[in-house]
C-alpha positions in Angstrom: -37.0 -14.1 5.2 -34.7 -17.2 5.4 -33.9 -16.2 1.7 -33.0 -12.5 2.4 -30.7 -13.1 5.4 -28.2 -15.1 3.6 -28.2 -13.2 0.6 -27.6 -10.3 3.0 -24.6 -12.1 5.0 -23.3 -13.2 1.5 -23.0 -9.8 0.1 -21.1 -8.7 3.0 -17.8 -10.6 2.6 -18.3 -10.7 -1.8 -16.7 -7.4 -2.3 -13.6 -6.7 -0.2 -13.0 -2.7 1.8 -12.4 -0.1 -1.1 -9.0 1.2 -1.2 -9.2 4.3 0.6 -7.2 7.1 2.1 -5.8 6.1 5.5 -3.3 8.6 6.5 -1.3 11.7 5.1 2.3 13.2 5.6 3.3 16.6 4.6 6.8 17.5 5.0 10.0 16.5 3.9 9.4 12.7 3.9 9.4 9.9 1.4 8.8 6.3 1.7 10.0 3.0 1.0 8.8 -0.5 1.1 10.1 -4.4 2.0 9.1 -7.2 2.4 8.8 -10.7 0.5 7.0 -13.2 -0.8 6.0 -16.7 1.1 5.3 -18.6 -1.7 8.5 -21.0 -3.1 7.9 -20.0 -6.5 5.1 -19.2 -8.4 1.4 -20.7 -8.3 0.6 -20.8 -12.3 2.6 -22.9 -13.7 3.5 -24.7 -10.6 1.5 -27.3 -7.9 2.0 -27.2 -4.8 0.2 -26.6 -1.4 2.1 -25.1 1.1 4.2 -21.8 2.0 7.5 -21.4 3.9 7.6 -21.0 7.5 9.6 -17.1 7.1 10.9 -15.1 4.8 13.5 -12.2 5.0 14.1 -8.7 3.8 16.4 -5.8 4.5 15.6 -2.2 5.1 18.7 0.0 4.0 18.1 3.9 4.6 20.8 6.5 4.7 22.2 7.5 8.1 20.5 10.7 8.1 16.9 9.3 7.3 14.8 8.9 10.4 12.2 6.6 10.5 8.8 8.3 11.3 6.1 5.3 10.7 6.3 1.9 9.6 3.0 0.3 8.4 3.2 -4.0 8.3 0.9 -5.2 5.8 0.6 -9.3 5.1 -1.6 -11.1 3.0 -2.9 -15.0 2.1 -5.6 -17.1 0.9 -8.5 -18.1 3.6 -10.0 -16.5 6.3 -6.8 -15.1 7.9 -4.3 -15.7 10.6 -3.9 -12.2 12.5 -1.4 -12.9 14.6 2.1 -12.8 13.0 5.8 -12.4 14.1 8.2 -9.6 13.0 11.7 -10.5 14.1 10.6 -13.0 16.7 8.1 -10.3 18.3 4.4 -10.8 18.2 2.1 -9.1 15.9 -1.4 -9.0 16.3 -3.6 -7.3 13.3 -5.2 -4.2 13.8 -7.5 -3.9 10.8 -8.4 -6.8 9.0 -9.8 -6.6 5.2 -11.7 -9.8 3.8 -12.6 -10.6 0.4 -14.8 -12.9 -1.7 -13.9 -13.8 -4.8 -14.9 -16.9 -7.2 -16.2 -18.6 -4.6 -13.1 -18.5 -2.1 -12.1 -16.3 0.8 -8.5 -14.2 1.2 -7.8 -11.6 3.3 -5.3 -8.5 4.1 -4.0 -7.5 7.5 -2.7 -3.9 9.1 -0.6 -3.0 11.9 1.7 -0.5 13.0 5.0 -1.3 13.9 6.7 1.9 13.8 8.3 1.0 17.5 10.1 -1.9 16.3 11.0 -0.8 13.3 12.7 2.6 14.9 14.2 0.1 17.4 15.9 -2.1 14.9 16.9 0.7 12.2 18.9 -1.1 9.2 19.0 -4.4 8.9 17.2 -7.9 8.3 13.5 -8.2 9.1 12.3 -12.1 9.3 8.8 -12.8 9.0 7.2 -15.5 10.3 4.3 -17.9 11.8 1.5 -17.1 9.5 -0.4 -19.8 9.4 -2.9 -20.3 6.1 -2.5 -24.0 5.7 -5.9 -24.9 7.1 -6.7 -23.1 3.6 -4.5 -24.5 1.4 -5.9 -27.8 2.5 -9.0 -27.4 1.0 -9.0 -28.4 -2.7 -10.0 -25.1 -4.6 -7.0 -23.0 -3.7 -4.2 -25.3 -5.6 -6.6 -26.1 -8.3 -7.1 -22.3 -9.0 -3.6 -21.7 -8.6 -4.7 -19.2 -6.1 -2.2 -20.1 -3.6 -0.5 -17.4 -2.1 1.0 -15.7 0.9 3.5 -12.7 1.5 4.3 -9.8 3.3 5.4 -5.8 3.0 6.4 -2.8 5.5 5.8 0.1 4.3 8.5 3.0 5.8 7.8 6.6 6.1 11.1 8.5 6.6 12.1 12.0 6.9 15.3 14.1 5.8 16.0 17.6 6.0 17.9 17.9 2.5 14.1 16.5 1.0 11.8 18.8 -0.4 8.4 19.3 0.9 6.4 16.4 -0.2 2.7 15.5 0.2 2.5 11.8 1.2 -0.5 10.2 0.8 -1.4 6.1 2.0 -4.8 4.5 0.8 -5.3 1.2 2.0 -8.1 -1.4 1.7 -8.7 -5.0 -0.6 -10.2 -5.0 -3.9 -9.4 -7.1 -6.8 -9.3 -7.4 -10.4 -9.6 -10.5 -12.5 -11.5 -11.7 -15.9 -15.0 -11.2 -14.5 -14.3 -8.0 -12.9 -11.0 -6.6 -15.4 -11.2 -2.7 -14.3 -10.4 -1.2 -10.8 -11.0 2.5 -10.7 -9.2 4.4 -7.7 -9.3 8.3 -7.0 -6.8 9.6 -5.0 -8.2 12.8 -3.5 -6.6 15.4 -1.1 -3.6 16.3 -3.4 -2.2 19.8 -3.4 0.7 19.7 -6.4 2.7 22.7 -6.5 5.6 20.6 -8.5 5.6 17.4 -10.2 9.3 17.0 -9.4 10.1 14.0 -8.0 6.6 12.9 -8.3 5.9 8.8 -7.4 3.7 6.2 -7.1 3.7 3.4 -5.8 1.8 -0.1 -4.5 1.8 -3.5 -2.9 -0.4 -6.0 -4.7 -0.9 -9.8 -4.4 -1.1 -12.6 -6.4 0.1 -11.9 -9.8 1.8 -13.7 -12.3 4.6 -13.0 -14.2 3.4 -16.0 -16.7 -0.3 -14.2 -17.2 0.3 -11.2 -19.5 -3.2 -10.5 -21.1 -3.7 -6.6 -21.3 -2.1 -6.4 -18.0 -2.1 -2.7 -16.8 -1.8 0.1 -14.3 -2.7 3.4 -15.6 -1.9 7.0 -14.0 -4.4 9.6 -14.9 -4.8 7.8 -18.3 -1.3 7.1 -19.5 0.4 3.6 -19.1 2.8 3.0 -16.8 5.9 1.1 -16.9 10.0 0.6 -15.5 12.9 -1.6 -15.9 11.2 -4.5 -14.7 7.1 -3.7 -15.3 7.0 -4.0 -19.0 3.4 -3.1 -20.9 0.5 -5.5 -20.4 2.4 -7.2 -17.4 2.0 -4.7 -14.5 1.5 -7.4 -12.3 4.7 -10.0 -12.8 6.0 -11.2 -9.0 8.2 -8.0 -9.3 9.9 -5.8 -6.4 11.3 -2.1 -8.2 12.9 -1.2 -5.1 15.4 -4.4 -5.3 14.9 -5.2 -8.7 14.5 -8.5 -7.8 12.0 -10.9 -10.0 11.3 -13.5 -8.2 8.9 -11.7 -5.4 6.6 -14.6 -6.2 2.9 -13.9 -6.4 3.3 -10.7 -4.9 4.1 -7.1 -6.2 6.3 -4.0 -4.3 6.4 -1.4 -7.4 7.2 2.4 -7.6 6.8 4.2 -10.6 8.1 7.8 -12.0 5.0 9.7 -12.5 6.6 13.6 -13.4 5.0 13.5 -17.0 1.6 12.3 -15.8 0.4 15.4 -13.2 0.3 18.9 -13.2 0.6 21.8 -11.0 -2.9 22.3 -9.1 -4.0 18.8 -9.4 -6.5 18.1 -6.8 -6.9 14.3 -7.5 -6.1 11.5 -9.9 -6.9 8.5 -11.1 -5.3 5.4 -10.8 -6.5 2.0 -12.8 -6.0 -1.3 -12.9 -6.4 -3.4 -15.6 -5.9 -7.3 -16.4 -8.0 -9.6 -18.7 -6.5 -12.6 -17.1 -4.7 -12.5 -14.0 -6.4 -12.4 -10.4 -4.7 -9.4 -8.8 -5.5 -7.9 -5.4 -4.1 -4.4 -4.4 -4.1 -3.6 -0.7 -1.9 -0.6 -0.9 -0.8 2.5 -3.0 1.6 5.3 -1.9 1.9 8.3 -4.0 4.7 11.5 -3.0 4.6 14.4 -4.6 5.9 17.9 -4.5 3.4 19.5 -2.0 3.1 23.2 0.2 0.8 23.0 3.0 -2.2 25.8 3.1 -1.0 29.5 4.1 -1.8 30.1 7.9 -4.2 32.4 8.6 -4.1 35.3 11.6 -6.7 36.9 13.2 -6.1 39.8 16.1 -8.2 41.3 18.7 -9.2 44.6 19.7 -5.4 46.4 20.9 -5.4 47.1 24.4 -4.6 50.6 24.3 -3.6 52.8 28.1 -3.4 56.6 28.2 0.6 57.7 28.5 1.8 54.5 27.2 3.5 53.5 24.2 3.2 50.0 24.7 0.1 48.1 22.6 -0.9 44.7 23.8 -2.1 42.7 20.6 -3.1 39.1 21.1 -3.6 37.2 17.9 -4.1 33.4 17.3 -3.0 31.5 14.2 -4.6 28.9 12.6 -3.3 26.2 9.9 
């Protein structure tokens, strides 16, 4: 009995939350993501055992984008610490995601902080008072070069001179790595009537731009890459929205995907691949070219009076 309890409460924290649809946009949105990295510099090559108090990044939309959600996600090794700050305002975690991996513990946190965001508009965002150091001062983390911590909001904005667009946000924690080198994601719900303008994008954690082996993210099959995500090193402390390299241990990437979907789609597939690296993705966005269902009427019996030519109809639509 003893035996069969802790193999149960050990196989619930060994696997992570699978990265699953959270919430959908249809209209003329797109998205964008900051944030940044709270490592100072990168784990693999490099020893050390601690992470800096903030970090900093700057949101930049047009004038004529409004903000319509803004999603905070952060990330580190351990347990967790679920209460953050976001430009000196408290920040408590709303949906927590765990994961066990090679014998150590890291974690993912959620919350919405569309208010503050719309509040604050363009401008720096600051970071600040996560607190994983009770981690890092156990021995495996620095050994393993697993020592990591960062963070990324994730914007939803509308504009009126935007097509309609489908967005769709799947959040959760799984991980790929040399024992486990595949992850396999479906992204279901799409509707593509145009692969204009189509996008993908992610936040991951804990990649290395020195770790290169068969490094991959794959859109319905076909290889992915930009200016600054070459082949076989997806995952390479890279930010495409910046173009910065030095998002240490932590990726923000978008990717062009026109060429890889067609009209009618209902799903894809998205895979991520690395021989070598330990990668954990909490986050992928994808935006494409979407028209909501037709709306459907029905009426009910006309109300019809002798010597009249009015008709009363009453009818109800439903989308």
């Amino acid at each position: 009995l003893l035996y069969c309890v802790v193999f149960w409460l050990t196989s619930l924290t060994c696997c992570g939350q699978d990265v699953a649809l959270w919430q959908q946009f249809n209209g003329r949105y797109d998205f964008t993501v900051v944030g940044n990295t709270l490592n100072p510099m990168e784990n693999n090559p490099n020893t050390f055992c601690s992470i800096l108090s903030s970090s900093s990044a700057s949101l930049n939309l047009l004038p004529t984008d409004e903000i319509e959600k803004a999603f905070i996600y952060w990330a580190g090794s351990g347990t967790g610490d679920f209460q953050i700050k976001l430009n000196g305002q408290i920040v408590n975690s709303e949906r927590n995601f765990p994961i066990f991996r090679n014998n150590l513990n890291y974690f993912s946190a959620y919350a919405d902080v569309t208010a503050l965001v719309q509040a604050t508009g363009n401008g720096l965002y600051t970071f600040s008072d996560l607190d994983i150091q009770p981690a890092l001062n156990s021995f495996p983390y620095c050994v393993n070069r697993t020592n990591f911590a960062g963070w990324a909001i994730l914007i939803i904005f509308k504009n009126d001179v935007l097509p309609v667009n489908q967005l769709n946000i799947y959040d959760g924690l799984q991980a790929v790595s040399s024992t486990q080198n595949t992850l396999s994601l479906t992204l279901n719900d799409m509707n593509v009537v145009d692969n204009l303008g189509a996008k993908v994008g992610f936040i991951a954690w804990e990649g290395d731009a020195t770790l290169a082996n068969n490094e991959t993210f794959k859109f319905n099959g076909f290889d992915l890459t930009n200016d600054i995500n070459p082949l076989n090193n997806a995952f390479n402390s890279t930010n495409s929205f910046t173009g910065s390299n030095e998002l240490f241990n932590m990726d923000l990437d978008v990717y062009d995907i026109e060429s890889f979907i067609q009209i009618g789609n209902p799903t894809a597939t998205i895979e991520l691949i690395s021989l070598q690296d330990f990668v954990m993705i909490t986050t992928v966005i994808s935006k494409l070219n979407n028209q909501l269902p037709d709306a459907t009427i029905t009426f009910e019996t006309p109300e019809i009076e002798c010597n009249s030519r009015a008709i009363l109809i009453d009818y109800t639509v439903y989308n």
